[in-house]
N, CA, C, O and CB atoms as a CASP TS submission, in Angstrom:
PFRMAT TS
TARGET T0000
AUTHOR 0000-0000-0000
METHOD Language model
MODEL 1
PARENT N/A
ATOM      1  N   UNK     1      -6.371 -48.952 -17.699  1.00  0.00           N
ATOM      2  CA  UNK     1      -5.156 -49.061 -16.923  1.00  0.00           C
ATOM      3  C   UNK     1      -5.297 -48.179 -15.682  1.00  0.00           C
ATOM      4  O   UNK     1      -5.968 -47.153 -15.795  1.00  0.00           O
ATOM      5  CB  UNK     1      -3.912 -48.658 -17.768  1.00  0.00           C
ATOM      6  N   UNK     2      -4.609 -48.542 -14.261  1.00  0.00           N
ATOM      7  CA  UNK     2      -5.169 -48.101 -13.326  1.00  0.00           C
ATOM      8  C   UNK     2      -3.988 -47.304 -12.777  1.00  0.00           C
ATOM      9  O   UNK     2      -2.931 -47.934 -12.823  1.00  0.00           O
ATOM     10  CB  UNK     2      -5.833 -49.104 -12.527  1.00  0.00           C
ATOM     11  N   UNK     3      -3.913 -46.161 -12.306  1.00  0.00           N
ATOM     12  CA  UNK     3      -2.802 -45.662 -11.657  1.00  0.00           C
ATOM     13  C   UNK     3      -2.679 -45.959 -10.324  1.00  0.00           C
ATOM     14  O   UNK     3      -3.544 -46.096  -9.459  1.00  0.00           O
ATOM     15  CB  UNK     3      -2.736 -44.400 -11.780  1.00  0.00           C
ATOM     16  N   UNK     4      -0.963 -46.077 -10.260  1.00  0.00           N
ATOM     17  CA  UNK     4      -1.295 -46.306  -8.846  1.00  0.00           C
ATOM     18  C   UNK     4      -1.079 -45.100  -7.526  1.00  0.00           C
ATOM     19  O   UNK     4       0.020 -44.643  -7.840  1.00  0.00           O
ATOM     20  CB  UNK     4      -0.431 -47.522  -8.552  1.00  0.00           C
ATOM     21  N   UNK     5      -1.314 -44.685  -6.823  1.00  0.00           N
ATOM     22  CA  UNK     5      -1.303 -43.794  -5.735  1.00  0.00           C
ATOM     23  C   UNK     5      -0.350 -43.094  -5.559  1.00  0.00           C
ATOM     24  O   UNK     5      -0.622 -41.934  -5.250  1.00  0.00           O
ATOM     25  CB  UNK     5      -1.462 -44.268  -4.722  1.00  0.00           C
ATOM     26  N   UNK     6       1.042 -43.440  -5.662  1.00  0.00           N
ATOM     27  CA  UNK     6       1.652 -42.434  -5.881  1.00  0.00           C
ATOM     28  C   UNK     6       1.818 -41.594  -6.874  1.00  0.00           C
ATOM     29  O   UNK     6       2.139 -40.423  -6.670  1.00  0.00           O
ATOM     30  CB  UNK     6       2.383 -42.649  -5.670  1.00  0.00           C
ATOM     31  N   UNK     7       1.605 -42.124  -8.154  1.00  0.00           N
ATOM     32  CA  UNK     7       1.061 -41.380  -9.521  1.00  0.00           C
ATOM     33  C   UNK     7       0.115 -40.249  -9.278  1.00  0.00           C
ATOM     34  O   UNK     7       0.267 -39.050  -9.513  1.00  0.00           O
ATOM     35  CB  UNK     7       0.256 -42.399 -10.482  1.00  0.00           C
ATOM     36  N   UNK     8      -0.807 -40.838  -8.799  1.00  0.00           N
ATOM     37  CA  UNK     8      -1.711 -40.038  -8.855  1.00  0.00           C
ATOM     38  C   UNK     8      -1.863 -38.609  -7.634  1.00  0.00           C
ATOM     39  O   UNK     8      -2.531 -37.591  -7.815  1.00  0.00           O
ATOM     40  CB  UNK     8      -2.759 -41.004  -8.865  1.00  0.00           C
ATOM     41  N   UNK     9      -0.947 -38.978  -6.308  1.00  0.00           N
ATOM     42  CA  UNK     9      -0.671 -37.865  -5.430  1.00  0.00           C
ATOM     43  C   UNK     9       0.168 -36.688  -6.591  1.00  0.00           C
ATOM     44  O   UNK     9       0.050 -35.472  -6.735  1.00  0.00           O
ATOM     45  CB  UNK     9       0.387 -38.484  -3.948  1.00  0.00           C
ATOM     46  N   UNK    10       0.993 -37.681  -7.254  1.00  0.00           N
ATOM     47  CA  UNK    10       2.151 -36.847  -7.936  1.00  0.00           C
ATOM     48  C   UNK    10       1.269 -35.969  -8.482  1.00  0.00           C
ATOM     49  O   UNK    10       1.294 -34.842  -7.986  1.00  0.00           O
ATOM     50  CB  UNK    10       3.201 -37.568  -9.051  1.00  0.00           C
ATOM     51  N   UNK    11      -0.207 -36.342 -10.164  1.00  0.00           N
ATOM     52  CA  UNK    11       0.033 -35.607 -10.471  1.00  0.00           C
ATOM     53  C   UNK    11      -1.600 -34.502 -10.176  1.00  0.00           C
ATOM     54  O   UNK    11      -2.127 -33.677 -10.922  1.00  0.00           O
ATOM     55  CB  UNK    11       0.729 -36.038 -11.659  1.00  0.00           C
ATOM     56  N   UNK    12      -1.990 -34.983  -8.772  1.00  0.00           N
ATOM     57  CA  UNK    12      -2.638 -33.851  -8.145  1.00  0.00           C
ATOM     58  C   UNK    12      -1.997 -33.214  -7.613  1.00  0.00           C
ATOM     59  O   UNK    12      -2.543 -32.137  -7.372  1.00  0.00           O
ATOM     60  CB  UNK    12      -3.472 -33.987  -7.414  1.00  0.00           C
ATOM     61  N   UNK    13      -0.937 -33.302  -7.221  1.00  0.00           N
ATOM     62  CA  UNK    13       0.293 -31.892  -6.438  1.00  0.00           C
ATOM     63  C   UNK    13       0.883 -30.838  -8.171  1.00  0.00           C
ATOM     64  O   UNK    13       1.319 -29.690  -8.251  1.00  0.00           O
ATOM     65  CB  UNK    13       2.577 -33.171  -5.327  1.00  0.00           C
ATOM     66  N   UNK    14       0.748 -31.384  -8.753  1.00  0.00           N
ATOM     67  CA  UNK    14       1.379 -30.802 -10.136  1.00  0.00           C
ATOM     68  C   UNK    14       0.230 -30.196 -10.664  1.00  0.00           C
ATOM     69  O   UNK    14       0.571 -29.266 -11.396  1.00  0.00           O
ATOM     70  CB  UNK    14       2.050 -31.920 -11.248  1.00  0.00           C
ATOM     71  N   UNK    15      -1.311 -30.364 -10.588  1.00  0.00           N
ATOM     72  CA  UNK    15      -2.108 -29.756 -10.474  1.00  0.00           C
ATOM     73  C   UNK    15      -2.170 -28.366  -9.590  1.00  0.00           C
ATOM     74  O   UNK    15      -2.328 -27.184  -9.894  1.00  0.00           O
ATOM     75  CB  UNK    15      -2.748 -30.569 -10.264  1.00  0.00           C
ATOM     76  N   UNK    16      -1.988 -29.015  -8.448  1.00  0.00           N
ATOM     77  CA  UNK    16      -1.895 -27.995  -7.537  1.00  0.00           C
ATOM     78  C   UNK    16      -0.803 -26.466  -7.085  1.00  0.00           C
ATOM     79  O   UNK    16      -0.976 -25.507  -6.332  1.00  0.00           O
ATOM     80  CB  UNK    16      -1.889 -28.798  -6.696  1.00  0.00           C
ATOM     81  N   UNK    17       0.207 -26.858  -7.907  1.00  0.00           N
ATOM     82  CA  UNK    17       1.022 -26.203  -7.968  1.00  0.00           C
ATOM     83  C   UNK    17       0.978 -24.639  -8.574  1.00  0.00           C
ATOM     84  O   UNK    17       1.462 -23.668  -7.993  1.00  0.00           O
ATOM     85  CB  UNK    17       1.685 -26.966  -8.435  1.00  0.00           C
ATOM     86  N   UNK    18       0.360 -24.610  -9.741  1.00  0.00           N
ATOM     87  CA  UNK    18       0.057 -23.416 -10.623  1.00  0.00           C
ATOM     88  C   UNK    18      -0.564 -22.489  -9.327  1.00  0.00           C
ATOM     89  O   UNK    18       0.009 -21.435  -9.051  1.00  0.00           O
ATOM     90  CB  UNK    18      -1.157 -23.788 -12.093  1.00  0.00           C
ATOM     91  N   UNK    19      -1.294 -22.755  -8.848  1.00  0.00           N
ATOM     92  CA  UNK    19      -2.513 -22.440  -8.202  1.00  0.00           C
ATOM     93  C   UNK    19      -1.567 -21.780  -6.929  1.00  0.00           C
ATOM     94  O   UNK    19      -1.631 -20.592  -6.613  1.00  0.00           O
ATOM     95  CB  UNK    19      -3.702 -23.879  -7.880  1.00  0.00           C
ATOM     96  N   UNK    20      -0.689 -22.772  -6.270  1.00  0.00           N
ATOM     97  CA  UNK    20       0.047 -21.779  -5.455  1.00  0.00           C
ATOM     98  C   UNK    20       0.903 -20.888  -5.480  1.00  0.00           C
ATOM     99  O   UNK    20       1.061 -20.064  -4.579  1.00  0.00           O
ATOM    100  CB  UNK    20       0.441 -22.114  -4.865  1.00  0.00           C
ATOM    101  N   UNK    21       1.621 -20.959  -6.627  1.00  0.00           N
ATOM    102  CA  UNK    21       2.175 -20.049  -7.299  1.00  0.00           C
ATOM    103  C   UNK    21       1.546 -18.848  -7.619  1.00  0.00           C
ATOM    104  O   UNK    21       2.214 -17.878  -7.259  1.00  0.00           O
ATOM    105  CB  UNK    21       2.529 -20.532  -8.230  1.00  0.00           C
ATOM    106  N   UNK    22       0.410 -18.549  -8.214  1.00  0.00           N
ATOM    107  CA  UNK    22      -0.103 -17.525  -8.598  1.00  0.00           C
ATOM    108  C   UNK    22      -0.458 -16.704  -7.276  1.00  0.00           C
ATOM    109  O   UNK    22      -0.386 -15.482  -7.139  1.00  0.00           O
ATOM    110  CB  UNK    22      -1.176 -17.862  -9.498  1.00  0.00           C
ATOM    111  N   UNK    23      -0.931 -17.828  -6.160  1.00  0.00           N
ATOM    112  CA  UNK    23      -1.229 -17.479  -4.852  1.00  0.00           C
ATOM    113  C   UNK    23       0.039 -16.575  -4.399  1.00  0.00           C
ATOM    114  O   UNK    23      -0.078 -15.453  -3.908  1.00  0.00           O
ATOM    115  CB  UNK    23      -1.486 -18.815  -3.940  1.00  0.00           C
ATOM    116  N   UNK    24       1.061 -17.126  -4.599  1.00  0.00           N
ATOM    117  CA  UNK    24       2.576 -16.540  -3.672  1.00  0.00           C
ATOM    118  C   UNK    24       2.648 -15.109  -4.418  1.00  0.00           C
ATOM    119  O   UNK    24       2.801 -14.073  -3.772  1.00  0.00           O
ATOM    120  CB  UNK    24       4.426 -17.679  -3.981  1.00  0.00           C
ATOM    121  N   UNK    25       2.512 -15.127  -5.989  1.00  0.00           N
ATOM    122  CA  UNK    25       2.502 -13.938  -6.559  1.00  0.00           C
ATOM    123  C   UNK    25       1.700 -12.936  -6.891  1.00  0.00           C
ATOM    124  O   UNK    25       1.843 -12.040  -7.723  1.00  0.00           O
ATOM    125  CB  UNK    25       2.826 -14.069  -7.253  1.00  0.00           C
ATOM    126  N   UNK    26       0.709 -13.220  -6.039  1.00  0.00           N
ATOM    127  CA  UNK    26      -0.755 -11.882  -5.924  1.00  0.00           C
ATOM    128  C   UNK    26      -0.232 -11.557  -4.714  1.00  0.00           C
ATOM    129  O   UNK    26       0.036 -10.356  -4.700  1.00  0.00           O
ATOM    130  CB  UNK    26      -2.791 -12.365  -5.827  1.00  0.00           C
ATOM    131  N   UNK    27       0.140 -12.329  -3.265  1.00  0.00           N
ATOM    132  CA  UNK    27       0.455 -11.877  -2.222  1.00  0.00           C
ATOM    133  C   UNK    27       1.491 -10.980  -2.141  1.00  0.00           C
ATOM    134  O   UNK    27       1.671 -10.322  -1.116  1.00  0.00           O
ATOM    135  CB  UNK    27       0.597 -12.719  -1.565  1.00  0.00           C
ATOM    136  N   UNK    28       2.223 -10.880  -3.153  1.00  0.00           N
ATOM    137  CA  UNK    28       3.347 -10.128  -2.487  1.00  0.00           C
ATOM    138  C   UNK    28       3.031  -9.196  -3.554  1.00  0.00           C
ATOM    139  O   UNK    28       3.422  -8.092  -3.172  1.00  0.00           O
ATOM    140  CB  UNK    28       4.984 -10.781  -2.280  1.00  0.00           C
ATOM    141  N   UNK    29       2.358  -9.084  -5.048  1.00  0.00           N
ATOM    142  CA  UNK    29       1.826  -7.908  -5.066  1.00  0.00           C
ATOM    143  C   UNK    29       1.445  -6.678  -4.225  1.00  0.00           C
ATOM    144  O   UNK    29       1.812  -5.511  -4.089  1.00  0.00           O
ATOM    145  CB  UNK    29       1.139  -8.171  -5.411  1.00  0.00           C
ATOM    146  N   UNK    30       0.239  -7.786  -3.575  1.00  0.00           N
ATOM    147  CA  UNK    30      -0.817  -6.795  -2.535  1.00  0.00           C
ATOM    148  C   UNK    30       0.225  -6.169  -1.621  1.00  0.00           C
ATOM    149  O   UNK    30       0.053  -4.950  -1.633  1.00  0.00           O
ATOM    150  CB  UNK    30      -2.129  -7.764  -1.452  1.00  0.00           C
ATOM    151  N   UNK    31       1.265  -6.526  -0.812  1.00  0.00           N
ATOM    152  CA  UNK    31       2.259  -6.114  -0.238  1.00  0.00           C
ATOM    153  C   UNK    31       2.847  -5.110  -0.930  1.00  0.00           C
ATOM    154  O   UNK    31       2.940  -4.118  -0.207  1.00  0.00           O
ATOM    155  CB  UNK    31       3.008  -7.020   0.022  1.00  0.00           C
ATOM    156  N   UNK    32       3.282  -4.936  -2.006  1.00  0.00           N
ATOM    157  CA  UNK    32       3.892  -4.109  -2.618  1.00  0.00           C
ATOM    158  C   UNK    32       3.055  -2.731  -2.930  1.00  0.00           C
ATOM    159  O   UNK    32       3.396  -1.550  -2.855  1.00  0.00           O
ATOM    160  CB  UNK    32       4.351  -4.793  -3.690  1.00  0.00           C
ATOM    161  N   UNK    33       1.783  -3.379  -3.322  1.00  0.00           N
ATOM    162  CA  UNK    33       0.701  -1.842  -3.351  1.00  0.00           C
ATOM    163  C   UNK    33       0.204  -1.352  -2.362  1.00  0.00           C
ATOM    164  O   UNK    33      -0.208  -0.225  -2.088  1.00  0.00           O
ATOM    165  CB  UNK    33      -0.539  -1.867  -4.037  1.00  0.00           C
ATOM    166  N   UNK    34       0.286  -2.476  -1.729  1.00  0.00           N
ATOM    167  CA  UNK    34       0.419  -1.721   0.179  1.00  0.00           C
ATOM    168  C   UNK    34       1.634  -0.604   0.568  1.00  0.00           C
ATOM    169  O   UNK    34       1.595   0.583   0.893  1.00  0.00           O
ATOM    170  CB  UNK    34       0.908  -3.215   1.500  1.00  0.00           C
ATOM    171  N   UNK    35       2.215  -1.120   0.465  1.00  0.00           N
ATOM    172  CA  UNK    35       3.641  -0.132   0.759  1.00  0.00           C
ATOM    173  C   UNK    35       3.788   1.392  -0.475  1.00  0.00           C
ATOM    174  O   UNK    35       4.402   2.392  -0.104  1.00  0.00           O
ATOM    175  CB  UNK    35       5.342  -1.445   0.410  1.00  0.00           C
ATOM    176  N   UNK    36       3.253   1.336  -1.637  1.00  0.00           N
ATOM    177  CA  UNK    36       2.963   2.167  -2.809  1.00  0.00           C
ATOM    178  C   UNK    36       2.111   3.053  -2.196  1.00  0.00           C
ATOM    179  O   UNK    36       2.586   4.161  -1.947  1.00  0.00           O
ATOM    180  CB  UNK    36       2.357   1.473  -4.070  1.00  0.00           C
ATOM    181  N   UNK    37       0.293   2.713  -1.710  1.00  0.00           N
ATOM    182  CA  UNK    37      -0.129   3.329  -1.043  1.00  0.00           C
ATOM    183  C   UNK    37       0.035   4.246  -0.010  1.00  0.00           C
ATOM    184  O   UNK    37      -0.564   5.311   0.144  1.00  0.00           O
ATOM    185  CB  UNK    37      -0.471   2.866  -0.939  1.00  0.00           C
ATOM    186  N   UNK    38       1.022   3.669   0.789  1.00  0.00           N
ATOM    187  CA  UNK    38       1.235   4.234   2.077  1.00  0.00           C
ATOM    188  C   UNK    38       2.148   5.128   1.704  1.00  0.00           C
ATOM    189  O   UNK    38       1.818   6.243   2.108  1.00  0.00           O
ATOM    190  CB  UNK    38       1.657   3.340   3.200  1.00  0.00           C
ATOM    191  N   UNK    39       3.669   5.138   0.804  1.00  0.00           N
ATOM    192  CA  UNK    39       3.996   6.175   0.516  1.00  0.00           C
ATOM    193  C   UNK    39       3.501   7.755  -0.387  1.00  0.00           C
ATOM    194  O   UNK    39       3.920   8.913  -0.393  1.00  0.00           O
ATOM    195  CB  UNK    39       4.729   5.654   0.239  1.00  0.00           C
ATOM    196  N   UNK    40       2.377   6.987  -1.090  1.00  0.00           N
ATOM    197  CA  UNK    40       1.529   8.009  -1.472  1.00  0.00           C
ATOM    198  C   UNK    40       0.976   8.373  -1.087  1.00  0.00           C
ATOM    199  O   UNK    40       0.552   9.273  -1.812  1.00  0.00           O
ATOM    200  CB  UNK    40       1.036   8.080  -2.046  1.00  0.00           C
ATOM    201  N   UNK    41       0.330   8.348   0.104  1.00  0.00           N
ATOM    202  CA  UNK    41      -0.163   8.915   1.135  1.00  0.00           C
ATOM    203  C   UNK    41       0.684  10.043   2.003  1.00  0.00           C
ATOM    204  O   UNK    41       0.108  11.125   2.116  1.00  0.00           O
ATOM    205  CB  UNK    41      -0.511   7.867   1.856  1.00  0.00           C
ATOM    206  N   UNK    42       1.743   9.943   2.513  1.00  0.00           N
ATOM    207  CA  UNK    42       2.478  10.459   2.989  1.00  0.00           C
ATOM    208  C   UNK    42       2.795  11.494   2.384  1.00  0.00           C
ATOM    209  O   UNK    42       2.667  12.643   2.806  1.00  0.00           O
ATOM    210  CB  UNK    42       3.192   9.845   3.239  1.00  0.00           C
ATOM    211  N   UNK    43       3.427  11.003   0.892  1.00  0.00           N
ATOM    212  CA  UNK    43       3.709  12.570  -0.170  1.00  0.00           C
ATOM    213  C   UNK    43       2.187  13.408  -0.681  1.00  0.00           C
ATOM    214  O   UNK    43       2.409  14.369  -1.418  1.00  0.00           O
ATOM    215  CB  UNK    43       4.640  11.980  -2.025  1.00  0.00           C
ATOM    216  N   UNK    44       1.032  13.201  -0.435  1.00  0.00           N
ATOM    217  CA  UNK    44       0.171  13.699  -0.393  1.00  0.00           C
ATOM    218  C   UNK    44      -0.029  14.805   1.112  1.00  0.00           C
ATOM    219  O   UNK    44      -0.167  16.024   1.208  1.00  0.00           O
ATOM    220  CB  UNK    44      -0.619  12.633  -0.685  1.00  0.00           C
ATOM    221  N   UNK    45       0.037  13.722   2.112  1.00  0.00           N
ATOM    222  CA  UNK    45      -0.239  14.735   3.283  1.00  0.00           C
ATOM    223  C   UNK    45       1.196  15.906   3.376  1.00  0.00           C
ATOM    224  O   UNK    45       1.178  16.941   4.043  1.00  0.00           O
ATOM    225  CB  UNK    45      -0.427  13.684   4.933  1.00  0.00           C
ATOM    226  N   UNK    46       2.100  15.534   2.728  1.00  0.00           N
ATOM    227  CA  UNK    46       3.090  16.506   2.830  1.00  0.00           C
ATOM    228  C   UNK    46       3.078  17.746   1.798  1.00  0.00           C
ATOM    229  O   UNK    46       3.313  18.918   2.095  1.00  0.00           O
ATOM    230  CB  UNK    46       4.317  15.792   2.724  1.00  0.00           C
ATOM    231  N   UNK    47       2.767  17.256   0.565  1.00  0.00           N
ATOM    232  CA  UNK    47       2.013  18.567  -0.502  1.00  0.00           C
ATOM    233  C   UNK    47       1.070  18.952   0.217  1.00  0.00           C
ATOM    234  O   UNK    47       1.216  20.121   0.574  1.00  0.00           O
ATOM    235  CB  UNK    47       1.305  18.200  -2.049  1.00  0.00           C
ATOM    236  N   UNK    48       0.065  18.413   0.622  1.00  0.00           N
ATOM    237  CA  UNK    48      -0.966  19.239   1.640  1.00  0.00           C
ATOM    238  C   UNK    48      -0.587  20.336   2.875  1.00  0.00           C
ATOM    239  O   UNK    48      -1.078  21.436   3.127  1.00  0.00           O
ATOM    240  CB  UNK    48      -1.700  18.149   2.392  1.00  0.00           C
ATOM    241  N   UNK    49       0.158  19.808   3.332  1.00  0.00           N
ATOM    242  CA  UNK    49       1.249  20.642   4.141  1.00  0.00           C
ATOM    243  C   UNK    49       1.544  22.281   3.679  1.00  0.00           C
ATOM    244  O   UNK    49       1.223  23.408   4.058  1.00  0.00           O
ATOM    245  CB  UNK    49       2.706  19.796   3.954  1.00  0.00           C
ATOM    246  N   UNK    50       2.408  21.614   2.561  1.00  0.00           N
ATOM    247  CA  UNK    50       3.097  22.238   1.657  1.00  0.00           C
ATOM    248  C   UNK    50       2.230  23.518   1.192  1.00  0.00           C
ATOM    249  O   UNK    50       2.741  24.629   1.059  1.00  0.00           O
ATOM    250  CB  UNK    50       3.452  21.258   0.566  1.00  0.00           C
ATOM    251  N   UNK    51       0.989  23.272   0.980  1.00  0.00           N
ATOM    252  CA  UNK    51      -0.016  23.850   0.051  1.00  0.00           C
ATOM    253  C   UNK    51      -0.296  24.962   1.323  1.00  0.00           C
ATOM    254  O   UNK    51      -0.082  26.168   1.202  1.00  0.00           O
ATOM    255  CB  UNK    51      -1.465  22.680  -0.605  1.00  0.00           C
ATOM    256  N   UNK    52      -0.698  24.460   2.282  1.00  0.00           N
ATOM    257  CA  UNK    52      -1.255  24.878   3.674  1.00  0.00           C
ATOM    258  C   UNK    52      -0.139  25.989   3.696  1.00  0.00           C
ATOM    259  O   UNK    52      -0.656  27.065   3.395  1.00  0.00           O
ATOM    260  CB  UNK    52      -1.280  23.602   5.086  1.00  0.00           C
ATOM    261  N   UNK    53       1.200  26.108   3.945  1.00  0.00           N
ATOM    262  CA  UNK    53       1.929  27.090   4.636  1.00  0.00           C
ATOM    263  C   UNK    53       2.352  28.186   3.358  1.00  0.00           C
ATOM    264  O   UNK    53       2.753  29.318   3.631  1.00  0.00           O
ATOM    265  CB  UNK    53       3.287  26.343   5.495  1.00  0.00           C
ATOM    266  N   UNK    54       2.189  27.633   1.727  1.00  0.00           N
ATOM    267  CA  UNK    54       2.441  28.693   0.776  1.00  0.00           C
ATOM    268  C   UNK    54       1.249  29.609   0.881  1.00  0.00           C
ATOM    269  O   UNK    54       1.416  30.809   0.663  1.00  0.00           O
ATOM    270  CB  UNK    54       2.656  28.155  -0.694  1.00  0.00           C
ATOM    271  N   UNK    55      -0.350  28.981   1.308  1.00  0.00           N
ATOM    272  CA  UNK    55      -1.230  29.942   1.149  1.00  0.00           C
ATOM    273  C   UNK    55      -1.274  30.879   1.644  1.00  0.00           C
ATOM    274  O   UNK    55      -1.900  31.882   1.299  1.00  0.00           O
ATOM    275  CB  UNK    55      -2.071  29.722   1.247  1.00  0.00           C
ATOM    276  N   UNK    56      -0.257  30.636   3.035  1.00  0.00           N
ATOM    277  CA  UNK    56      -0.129  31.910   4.527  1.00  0.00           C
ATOM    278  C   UNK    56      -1.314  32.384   4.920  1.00  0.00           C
ATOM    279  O   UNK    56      -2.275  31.874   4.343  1.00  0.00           O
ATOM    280  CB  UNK    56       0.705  33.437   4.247  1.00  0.00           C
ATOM    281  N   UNK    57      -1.636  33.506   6.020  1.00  0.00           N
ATOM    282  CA  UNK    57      -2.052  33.824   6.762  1.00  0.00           C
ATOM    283  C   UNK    57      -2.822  34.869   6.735  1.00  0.00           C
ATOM    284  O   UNK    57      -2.292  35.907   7.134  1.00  0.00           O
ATOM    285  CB  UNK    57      -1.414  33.779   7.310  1.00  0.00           C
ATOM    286  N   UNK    58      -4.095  34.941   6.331  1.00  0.00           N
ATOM    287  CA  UNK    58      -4.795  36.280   5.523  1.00  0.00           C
ATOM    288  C   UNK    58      -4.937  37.396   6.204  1.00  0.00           C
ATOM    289  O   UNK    58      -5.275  38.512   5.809  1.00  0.00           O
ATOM    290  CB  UNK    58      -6.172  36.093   5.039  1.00  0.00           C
ATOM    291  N   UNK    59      -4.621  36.973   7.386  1.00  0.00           N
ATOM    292  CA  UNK    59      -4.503  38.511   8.038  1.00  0.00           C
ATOM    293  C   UNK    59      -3.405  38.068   9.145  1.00  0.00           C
ATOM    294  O   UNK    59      -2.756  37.028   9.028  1.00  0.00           O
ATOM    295  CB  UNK    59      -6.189  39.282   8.824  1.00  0.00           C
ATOM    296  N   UNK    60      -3.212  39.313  10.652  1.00  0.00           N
ATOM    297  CA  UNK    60      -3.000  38.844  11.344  1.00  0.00           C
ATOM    298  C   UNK    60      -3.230  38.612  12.627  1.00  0.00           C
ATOM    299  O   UNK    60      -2.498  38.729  13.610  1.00  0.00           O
ATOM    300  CB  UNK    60      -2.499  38.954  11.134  1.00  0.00           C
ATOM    301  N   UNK    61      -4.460  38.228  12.493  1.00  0.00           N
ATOM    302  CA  UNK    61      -5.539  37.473  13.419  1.00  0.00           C
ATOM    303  C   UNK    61      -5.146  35.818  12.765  1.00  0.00           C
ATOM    304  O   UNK    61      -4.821  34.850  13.453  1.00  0.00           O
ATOM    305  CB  UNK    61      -7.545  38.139  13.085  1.00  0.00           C
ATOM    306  N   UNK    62      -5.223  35.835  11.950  1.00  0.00           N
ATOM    307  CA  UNK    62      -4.390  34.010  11.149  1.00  0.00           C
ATOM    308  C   UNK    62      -3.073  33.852  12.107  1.00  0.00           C
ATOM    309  O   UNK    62      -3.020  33.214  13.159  1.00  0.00           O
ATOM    310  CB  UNK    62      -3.537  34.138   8.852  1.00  0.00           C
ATOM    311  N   UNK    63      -2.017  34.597  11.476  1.00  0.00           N
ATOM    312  CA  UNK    63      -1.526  34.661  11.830  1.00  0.00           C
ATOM    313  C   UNK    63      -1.196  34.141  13.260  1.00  0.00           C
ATOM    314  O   UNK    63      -0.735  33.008  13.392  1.00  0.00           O
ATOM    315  CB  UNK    63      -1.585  35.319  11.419  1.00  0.00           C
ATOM    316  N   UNK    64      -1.344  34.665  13.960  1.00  0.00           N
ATOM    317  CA  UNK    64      -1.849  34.831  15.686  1.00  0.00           C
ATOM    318  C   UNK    64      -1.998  32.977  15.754  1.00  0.00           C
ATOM    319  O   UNK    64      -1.286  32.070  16.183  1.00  0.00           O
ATOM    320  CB  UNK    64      -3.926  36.059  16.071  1.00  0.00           C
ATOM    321  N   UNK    65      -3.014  33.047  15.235  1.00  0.00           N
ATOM    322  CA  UNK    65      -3.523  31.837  15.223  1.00  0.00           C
ATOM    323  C   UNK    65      -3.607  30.796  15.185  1.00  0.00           C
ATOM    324  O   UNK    65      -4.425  30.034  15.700  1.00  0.00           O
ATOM    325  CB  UNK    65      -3.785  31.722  14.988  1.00  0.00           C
ATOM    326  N   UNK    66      -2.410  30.560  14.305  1.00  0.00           N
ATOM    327  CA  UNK    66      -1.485  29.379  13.725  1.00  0.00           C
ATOM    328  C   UNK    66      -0.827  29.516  14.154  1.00  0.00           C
ATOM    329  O   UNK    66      -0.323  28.408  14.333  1.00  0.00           O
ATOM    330  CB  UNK    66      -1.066  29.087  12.638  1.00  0.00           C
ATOM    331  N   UNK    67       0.228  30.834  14.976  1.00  0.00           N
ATOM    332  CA  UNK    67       1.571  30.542  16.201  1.00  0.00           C
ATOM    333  C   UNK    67       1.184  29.973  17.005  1.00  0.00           C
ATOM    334  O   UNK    67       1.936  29.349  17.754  1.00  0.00           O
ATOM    335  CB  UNK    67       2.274  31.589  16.973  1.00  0.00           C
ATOM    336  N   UNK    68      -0.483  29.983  17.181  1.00  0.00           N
ATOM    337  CA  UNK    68      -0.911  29.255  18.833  1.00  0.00           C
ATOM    338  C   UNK    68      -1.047  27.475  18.744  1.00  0.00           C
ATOM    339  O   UNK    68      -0.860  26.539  19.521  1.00  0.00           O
ATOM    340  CB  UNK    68      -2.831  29.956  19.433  1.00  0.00           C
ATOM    341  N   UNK    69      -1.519  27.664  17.197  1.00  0.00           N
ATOM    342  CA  UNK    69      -1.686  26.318  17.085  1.00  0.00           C
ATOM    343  C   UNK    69      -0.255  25.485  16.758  1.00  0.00           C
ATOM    344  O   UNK    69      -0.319  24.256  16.807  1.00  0.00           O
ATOM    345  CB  UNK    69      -2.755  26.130  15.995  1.00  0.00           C
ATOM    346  N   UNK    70       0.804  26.008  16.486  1.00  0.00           N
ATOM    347  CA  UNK    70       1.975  25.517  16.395  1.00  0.00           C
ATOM    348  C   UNK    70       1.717  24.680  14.918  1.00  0.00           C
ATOM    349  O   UNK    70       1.700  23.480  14.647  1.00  0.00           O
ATOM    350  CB  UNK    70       2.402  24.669  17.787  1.00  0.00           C
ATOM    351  N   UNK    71       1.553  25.732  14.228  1.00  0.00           N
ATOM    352  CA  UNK    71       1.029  25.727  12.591  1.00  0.00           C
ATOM    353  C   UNK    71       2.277  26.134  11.675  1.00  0.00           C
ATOM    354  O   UNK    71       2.596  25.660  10.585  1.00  0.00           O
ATOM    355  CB  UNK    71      -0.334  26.976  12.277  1.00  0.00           C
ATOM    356  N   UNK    72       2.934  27.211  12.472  1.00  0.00           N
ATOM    357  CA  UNK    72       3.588  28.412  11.546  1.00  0.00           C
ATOM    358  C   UNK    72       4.762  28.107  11.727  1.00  0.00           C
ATOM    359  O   UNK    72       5.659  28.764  11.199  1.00  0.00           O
ATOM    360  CB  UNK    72       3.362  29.963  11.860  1.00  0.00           C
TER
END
């Protein structure tokens, strides 16, 4: 028995479907761990920060040093 053409568009699009779906939902993953990344990044360079100004200034020649650099 032979299908006829629109059958058969039908059920290669119904094939095809899974496939874009999974597509739509990895993409907006990657978007999402994109944006995850980038805020973890940020709260990293800011503990780094953070870390930087609790260690202070071992002398004050540091000191000095970091007022110039607009550190302190």
């Amino acid at each position: 028995m032979t299908r006829s053409p629109a059958v058969s568009y039908g059920v290669n699009a119904l094939a095809i479907l899974p496939f874009l779906l999974a597509l739509c939902h990895s993409s907006a993953r990657a978007g999402r761990l994109a944006e995850e990344l980038e805020t973890m990044e940020k709260t990293h360079e800011a503990q780094r920060r953070m870390l930087d100004v609790a260690a202070g200034p071992h002398s004050s020649d540091d000191l000095a040093q970091r007022r110039r650099d607009g550190r302190f």
